[in-house]
Backbone bond lengths (Angstrom), bond angles and torsions (degrees), N, CA, C in turn:
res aa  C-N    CA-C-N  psi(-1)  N-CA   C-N-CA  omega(-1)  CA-C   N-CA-C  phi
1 X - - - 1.469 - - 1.529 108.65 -
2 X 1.378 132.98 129.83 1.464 147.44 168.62 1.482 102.15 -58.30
3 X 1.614 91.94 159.22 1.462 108.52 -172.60 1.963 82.93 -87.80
4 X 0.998 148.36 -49.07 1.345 116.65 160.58 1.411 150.08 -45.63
5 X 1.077 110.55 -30.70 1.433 123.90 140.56 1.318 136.10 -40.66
6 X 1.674 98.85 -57.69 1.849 100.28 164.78 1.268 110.14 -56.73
7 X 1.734 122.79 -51.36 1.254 121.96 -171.95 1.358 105.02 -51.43
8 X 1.064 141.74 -65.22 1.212 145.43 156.82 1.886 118.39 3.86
9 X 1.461 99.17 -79.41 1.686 102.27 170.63 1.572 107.58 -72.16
10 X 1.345 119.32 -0.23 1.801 95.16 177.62 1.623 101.03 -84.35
11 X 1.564 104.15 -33.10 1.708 102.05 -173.82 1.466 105.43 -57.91
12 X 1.525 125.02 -58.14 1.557 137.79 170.65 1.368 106.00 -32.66
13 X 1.341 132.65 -42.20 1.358 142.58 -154.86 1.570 103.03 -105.10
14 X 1.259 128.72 -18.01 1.511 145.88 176.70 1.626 97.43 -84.58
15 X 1.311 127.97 -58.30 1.666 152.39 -152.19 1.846 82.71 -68.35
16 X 1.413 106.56 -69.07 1.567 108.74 -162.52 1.562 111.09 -55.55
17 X 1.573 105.15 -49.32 1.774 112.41 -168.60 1.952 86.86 -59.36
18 X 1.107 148.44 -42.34 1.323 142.42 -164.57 1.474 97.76 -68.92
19 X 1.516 124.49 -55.61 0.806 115.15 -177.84 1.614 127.22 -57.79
20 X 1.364 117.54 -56.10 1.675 141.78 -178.18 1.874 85.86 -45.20
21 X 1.575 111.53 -44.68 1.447 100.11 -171.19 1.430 110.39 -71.10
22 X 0.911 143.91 -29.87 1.290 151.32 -158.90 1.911 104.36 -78.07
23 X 1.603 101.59 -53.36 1.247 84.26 155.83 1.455 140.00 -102.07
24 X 1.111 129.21 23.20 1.251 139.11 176.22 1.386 92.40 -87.33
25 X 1.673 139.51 -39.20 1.297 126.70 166.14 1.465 139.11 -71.68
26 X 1.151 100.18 -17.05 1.303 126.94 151.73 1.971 108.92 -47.87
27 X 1.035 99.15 -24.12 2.076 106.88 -169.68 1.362 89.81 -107.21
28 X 1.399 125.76 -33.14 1.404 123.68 -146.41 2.062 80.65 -88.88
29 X 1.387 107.07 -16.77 1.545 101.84 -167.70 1.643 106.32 -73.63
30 X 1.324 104.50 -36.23 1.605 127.44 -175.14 1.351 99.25 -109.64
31 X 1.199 112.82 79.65 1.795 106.83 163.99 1.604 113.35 -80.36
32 X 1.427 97.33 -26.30 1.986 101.41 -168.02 1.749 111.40 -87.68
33 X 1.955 87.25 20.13 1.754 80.87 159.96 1.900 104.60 -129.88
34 X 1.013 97.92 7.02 1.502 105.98 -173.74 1.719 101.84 -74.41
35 X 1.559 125.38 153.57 1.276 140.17 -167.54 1.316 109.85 -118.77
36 X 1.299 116.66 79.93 1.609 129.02 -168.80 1.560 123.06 -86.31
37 X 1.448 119.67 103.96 1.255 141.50 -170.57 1.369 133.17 -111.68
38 X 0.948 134.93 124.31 1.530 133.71 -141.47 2.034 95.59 -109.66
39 X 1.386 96.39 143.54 1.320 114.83 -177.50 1.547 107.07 -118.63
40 X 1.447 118.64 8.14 1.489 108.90 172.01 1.345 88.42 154.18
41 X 1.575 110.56 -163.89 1.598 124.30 -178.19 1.542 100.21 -72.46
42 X 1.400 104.56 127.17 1.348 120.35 172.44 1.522 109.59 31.44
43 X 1.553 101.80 48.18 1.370 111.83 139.88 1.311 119.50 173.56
44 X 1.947 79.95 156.11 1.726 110.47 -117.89 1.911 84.65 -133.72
45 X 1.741 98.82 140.70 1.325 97.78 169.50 1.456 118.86 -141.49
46 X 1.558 155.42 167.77 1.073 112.11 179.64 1.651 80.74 -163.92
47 X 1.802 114.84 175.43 1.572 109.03 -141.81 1.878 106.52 -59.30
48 X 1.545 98.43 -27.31 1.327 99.26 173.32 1.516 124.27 -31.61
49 X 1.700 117.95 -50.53 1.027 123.77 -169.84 1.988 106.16 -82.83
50 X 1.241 105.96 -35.20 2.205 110.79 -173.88 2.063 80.25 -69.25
51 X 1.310 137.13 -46.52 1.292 111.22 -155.82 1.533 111.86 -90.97
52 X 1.601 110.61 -13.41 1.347 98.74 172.44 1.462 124.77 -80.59
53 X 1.740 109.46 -24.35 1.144 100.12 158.72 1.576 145.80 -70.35
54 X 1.585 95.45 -21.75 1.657 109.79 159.92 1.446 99.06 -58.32
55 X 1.090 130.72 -45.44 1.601 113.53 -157.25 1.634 97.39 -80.55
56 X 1.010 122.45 -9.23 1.680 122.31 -168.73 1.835 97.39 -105.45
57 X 1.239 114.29 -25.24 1.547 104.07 173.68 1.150 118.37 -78.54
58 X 1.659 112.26 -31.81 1.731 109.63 -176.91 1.294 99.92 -87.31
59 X 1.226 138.66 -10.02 1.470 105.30 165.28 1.605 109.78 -88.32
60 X 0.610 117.70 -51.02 2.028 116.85 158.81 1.470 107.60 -19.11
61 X 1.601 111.41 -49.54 1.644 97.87 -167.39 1.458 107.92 -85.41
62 X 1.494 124.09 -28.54 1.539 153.91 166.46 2.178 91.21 -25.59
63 X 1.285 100.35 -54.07 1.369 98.62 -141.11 1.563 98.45 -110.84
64 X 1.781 99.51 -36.08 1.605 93.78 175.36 1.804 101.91 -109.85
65 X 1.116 130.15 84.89 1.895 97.09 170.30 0.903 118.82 -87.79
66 X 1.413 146.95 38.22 1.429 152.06 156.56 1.499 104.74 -90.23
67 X 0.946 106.41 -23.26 1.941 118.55 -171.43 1.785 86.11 -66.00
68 X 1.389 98.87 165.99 1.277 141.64 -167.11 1.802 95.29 -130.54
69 X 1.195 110.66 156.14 1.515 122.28 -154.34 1.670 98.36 -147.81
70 X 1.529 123.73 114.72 1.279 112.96 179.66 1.906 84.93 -126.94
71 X 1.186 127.49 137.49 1.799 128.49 -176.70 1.848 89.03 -152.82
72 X 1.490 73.75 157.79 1.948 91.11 -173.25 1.238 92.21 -76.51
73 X 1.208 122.91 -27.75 1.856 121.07 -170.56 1.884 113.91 -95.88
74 X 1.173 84.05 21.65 1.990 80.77 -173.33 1.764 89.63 -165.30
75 X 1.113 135.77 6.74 1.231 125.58 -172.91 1.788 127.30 -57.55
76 X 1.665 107.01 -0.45 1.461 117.47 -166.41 1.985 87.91 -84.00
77 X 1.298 96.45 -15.38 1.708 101.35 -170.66 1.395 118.54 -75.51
78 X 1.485 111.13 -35.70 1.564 110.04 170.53 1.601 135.04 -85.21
79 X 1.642 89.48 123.35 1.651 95.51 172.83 1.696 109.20 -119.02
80 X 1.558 73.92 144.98 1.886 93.35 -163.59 1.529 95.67 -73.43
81 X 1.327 113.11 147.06 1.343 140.95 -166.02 1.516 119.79 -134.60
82 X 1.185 147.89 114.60 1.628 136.09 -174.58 1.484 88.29 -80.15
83 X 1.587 98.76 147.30 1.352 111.99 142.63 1.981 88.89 89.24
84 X 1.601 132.54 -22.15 1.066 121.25 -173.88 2.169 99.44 -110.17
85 X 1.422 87.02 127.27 1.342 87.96 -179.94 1.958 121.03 -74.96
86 X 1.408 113.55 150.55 1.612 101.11 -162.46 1.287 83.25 -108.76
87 X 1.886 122.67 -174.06 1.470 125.69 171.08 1.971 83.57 -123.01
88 X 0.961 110.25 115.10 1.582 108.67 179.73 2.073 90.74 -94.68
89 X 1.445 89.18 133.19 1.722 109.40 -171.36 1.630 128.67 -125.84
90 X 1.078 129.81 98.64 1.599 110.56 160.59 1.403 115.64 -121.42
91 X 1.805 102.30 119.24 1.286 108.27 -168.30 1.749 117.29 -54.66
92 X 1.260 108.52 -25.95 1.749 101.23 -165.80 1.508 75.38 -163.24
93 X 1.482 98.39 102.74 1.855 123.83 169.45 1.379 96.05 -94.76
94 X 1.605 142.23 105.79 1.116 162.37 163.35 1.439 118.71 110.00
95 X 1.761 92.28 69.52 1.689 93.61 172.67 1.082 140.25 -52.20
96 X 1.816 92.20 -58.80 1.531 103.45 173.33 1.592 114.87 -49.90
97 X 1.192 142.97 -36.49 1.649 138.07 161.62 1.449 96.68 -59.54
98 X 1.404 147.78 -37.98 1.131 145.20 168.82 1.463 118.89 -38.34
99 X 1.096 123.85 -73.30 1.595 151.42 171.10 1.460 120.23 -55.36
100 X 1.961 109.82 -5.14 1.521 107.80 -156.11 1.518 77.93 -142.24
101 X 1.327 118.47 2.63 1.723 108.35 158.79 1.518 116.00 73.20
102 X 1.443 92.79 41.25 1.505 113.80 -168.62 1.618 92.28 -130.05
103 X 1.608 90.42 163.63 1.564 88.52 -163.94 1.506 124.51 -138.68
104 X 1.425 100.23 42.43 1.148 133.02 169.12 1.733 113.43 -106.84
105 X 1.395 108.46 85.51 1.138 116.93 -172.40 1.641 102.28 -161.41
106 X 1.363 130.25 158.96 1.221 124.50 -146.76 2.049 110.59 -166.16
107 X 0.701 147.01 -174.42 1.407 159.75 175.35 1.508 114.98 -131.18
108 X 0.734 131.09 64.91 2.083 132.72 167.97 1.536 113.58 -48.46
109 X 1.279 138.17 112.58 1.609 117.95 140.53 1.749 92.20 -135.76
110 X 1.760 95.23 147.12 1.441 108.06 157.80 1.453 121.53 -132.72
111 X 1.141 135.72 175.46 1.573 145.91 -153.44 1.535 98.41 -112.32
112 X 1.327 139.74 105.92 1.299 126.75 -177.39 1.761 99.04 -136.10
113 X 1.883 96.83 133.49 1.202 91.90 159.42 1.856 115.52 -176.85
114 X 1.465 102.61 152.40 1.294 112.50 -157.86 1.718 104.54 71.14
115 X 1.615 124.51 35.47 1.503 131.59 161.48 1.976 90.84 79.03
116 X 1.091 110.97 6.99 1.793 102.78 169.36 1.556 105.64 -108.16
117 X 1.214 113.27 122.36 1.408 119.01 144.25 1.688 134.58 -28.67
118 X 0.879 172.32 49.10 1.198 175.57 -4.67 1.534 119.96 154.84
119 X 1.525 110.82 -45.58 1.302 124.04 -165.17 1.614 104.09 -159.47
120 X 1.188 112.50 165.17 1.375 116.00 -150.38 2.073 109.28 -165.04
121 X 1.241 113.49 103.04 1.125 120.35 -170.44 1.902 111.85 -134.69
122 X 0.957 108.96 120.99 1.422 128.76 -177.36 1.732 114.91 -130.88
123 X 1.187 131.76 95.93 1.386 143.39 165.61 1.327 121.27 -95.39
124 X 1.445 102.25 132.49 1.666 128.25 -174.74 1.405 98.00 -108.83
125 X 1.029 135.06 84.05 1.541 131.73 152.68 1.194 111.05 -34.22
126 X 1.348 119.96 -85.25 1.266 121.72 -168.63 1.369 132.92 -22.20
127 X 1.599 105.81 -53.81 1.267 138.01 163.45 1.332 134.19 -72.35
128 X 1.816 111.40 -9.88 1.183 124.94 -146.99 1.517 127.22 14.00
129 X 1.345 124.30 57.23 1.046 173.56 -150.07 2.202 101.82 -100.30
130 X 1.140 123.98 75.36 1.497 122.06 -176.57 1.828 106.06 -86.38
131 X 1.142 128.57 91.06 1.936 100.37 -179.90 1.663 74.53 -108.17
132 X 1.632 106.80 144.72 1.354 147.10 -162.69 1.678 122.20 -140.35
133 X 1.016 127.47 121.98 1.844 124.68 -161.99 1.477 99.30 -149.17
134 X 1.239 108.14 110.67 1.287 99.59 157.58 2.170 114.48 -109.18
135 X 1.225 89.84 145.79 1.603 92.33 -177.59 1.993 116.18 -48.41
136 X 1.435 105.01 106.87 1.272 103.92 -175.03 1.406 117.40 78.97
137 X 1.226 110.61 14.10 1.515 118.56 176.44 1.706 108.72 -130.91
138 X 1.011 128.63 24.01 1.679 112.82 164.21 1.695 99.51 110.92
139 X 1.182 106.89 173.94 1.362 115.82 147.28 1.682 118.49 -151.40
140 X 1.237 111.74 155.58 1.699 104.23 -168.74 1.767 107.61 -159.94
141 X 1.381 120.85 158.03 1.020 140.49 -166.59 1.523 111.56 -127.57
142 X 1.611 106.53 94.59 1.231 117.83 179.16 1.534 107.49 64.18
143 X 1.548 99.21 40.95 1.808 128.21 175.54 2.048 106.48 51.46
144 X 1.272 102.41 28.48 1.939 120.93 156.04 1.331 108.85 -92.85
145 X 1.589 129.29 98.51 1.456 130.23 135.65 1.274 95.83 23.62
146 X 1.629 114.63 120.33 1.917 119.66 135.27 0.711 114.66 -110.26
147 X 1.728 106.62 152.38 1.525 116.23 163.07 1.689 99.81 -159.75
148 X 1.680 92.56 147.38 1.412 115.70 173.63 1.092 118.02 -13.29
149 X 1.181 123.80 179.87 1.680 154.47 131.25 1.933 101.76 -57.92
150 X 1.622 115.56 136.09 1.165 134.89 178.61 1.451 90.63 -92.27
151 X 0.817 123.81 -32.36 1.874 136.85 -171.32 1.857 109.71 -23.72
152 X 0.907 111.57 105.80 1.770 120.85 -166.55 1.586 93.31 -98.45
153 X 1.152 118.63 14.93 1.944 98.41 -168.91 1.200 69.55 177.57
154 X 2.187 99.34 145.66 1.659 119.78 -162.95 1.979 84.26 -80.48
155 X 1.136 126.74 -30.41 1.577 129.75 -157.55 1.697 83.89 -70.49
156 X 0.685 153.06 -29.61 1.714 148.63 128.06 1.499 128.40 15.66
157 X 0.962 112.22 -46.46 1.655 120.90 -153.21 1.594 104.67 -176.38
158 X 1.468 92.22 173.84 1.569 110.61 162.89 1.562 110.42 -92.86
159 X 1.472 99.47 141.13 1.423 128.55 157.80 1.650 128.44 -96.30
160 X 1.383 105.00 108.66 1.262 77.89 -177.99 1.751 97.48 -114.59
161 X 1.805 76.54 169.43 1.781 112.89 -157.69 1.315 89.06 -100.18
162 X 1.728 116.87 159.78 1.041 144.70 143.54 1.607 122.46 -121.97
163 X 1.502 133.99 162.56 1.093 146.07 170.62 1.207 120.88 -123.78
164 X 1.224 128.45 137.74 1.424 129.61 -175.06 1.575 110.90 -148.61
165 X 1.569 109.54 124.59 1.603 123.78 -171.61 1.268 116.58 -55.75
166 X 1.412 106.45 -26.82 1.708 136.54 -170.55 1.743 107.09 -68.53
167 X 1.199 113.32 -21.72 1.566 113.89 157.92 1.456 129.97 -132.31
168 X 0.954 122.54 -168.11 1.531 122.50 171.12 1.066 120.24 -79.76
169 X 1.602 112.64 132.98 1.677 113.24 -174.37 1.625 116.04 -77.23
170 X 1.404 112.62 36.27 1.312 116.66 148.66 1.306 126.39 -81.89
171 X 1.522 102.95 -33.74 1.373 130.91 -168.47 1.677 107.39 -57.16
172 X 1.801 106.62 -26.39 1.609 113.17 176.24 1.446 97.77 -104.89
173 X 1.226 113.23 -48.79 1.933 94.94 -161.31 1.630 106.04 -69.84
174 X 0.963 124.43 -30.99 1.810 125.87 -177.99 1.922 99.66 -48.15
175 X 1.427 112.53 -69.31 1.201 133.50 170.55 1.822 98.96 -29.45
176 X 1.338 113.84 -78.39 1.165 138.54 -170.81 1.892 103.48 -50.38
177 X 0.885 90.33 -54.03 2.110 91.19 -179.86 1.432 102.15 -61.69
178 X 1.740 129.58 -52.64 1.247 125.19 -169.30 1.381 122.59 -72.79
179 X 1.759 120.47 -24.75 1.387 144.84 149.39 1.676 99.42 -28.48
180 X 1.275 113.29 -59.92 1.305 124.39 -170.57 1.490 121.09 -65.17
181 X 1.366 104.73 -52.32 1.014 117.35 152.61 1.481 150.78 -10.41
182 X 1.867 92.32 -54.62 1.788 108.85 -168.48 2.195 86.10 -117.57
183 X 1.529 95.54 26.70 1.781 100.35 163.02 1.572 95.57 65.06
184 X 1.068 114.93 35.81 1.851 118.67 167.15 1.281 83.82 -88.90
185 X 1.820 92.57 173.22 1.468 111.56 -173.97 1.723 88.65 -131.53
186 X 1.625 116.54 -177.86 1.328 108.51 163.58 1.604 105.53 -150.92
187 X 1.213 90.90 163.26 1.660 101.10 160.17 1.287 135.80 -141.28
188 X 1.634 119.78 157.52 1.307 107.96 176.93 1.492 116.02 -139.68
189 X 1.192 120.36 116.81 1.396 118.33 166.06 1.602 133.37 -80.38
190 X 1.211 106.07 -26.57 1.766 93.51 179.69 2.098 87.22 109.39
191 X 0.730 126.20 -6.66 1.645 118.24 159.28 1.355 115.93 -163.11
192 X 1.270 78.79 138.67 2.241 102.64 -174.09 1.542 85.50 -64.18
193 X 1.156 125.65 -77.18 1.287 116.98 -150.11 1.498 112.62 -51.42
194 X 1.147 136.88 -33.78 1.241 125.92 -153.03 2.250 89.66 -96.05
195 X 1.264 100.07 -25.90 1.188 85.58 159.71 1.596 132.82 -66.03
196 X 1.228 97.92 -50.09 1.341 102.22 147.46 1.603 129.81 9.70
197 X 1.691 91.10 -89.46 1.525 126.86 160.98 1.350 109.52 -24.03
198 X 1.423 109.52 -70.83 1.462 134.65 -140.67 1.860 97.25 -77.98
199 X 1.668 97.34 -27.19 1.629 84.87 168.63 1.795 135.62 -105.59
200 X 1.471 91.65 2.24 1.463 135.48 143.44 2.028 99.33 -33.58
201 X 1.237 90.91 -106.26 1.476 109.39 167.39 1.695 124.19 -42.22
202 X 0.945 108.91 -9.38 1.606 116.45 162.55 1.622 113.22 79.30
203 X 1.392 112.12 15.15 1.669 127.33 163.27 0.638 91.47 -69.03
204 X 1.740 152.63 -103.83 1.815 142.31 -174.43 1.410 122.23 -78.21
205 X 1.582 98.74 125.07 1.087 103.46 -174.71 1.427 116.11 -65.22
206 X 1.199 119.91 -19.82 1.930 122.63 176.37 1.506 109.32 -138.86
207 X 1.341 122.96 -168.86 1.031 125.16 156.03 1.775 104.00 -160.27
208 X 0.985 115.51 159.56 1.233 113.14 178.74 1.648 99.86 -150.47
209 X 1.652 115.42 147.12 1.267 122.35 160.08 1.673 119.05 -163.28
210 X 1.607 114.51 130.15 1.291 90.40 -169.09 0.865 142.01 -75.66
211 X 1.510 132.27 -3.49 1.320 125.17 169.56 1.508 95.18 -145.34
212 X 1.339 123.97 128.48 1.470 128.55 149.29 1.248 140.46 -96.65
213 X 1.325 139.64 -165.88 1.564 124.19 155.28 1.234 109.31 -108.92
214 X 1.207 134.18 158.63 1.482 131.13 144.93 1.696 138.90 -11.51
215 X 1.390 96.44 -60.00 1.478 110.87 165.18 1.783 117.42 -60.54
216 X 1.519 107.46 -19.58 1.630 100.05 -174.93 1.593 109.26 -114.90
217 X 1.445 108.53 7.65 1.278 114.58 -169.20 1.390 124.24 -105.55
218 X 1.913 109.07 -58.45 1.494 129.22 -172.35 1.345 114.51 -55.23
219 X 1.404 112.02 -56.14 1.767 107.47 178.17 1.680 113.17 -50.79
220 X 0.997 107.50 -50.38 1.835 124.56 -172.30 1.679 91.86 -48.76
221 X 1.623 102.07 -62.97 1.824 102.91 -172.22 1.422 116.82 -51.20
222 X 1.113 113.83 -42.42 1.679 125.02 -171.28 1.985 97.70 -61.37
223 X 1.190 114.05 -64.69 1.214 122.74 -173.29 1.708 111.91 -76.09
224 X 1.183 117.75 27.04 1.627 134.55 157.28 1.226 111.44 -111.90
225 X 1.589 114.49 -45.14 1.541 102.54 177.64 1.511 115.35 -116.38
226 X 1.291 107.45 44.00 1.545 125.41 167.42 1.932 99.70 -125.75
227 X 1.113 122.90 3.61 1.231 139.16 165.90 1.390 123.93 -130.95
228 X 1.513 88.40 24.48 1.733 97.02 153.64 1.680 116.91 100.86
229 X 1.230 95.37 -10.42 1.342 111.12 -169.39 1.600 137.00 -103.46
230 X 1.088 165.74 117.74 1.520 170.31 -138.27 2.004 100.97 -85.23
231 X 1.455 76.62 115.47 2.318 74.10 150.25 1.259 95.23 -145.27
232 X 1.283 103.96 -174.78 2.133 118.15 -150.84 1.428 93.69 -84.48
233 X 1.189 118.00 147.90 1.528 130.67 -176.99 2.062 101.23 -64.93
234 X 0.903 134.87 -19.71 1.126 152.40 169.03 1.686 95.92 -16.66
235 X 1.446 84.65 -79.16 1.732 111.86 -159.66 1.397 117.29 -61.16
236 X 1.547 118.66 -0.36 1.589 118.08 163.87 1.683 99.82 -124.61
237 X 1.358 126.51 57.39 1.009 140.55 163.62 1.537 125.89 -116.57
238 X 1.494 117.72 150.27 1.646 78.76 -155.98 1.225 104.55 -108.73
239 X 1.193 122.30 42.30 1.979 126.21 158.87 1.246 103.78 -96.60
240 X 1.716 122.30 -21.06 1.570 101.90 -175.99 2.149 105.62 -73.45
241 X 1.292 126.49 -10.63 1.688 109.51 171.24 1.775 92.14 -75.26
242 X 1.343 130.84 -34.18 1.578 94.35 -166.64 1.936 116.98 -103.64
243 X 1.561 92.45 1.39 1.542 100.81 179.28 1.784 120.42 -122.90
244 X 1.516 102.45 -31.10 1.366 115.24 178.69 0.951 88.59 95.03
245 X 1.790 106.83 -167.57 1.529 119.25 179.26 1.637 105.50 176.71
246 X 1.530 108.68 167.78 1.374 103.62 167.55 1.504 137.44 -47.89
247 X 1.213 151.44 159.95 1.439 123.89 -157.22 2.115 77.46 -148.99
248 X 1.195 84.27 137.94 1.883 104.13 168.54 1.379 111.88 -156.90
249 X 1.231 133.63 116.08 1.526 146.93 -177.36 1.563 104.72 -134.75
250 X 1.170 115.28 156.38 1.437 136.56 -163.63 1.050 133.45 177.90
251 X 1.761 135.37 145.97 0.993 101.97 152.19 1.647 143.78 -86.03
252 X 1.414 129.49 -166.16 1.158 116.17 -158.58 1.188 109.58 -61.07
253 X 1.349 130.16 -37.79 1.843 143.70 -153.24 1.575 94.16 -91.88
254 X 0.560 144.06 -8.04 1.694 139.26 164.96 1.764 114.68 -136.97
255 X 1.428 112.92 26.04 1.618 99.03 177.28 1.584 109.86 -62.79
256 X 1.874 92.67 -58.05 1.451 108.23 -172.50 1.680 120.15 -50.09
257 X 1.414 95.75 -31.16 2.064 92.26 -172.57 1.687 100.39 -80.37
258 X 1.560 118.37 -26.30 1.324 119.85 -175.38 1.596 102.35 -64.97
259 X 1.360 120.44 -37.11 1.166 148.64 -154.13 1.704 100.14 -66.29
260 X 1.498 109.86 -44.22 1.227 148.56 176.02 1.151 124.92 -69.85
261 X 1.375 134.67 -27.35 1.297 153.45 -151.75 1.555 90.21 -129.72
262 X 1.288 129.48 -46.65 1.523 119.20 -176.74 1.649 114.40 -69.07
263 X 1.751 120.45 -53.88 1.190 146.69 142.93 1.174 111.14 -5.73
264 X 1.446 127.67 -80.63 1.452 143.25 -171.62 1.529 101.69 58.04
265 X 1.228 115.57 42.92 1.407 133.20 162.92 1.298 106.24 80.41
266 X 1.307 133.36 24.69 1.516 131.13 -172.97 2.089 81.40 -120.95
267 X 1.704 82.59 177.71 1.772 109.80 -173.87 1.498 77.61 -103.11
268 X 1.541 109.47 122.85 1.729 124.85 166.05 1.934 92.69 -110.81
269 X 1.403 116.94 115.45 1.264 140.42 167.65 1.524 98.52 -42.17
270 X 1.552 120.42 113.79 1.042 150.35 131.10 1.696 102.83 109.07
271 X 1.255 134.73 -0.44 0.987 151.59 118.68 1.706 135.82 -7.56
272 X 1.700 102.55 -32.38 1.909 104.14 178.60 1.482 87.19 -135.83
């Protein structure tokens, strides 16, 4: 596929996340009519999130139907295919801030295929907030150049944290105590992806979380190290669309000590 071509689906893929955001805030305006239903421990989805991704698949299928479709709300549907590219999707990456009238919540889709990332889309409604990556083509925020954190030492910046039900909450506080430790700081918003973003743009200098999905991970990764920056070889592998995986992004001057501080001298699976 041509670098005009990609350009091509990043604009299509820019057009929809504006759109999907526009009405997903539209729900976010009326939360006290929304029907909020839980999919496990502390997490929660509700029609806001099943209709924005309908509205983000039919234009995907509208324009591509050869595409393959991987969404947090339909994900029992995708089977991996060589050689056929998927649109990996989560309509509203930080529900629970969604549902609790917080406003750290966001739109993710990226272009992945043959286990490479391709394209890379993260939307901030709130903020109207666009970060955009195409593979080998840049990354940018509301089409402005990104780049990392210069940050050579975690006492530098913020880190932000993630949590995930999917392992043991050692897996964050160990990370989290030794962060502290070497005089890091941390943060947490309520979505990987938009953190992601945020260390993209060089507001956090890292992020770490131990296990993600696909849908909350790939766009965020692409647009960290298309802005200059390192994440774990994990995330262009191709079990992380049907299993996820640990997630570590950074920039260059603190990947390795973050790398170090999460680790605590053990082998963390998919991580090196």
């Amino acid at each position: 596929m041509t670098d005009a071509e990609l350009d091509a689906r990043l604009a299509t893929a820019c057009g929809l996340a504006r759109k999907a955001g526009c009405f997903a805030s539209g729900k976010f305006a009326d939360l006290g009519s929304l029907t909020v239903h839980s999919k496990g421990v502390q997490d929660m989805a509700t029609e806001a999130d099943v209709e924005t991704e309908a509205l983000l698949r039919k234009g995907l299928a509208e324009l591509y139907p050869g595409d393959a479709f991987l969404g947090e709300e339909s994900c029992s549907e995708f089977r991996s295919q060589a050689g056929r590219g998927v649109w990996v999707v989560d309509p509203i990456d930080g529900t629970q801030p969604f549902i609790s009238n917080i406003t750290s919540w966001c739109i993710a889709l990226a272009y992945v295929r043959d286990s490479q990332t391709l394209l890379g889309v993260v939307y901030d409604p709130v903020r109207d907030e666009l970060f955009a990556a195409r593979r080998g083509g840049g990354a940018s925020i509301n089409n402005r150049p990104l780049r990392v954190s210069p940050a050579a030492s975690l006492a530098d910046g913020l880190v932000g944290l993630g949590y995930s039900n999917r392992v043991a909450p050692a897996a964050t506080v160990g990370p989290l105590s030794r962060l502290l430790e070497e005089q890091g700081m941390f943060h947490r918003c309520g979505s990987g992806a938009l953190s992601l973003a945020y260390v993209a743009a060089g507001r956090l200098i890292g992020y770490y979380e131990p296990h993600m999905n696909a849908w909350d991970a790939v766009a965020g990764g692409l647009l960290v190290r298309e802005a200059g920056g390192r994440s774990n070889p994990a995330l262009e592998r191709e079990g992380v669309l049907e299993h996820g995986c640990a997630v570590l992004a950074a920039g260059a001057g603190v990947y390795q000590a973050l790398l170090e501080v999460v680790s605590g001298g053990e082998t963390v699976t998919g991580l090196t």
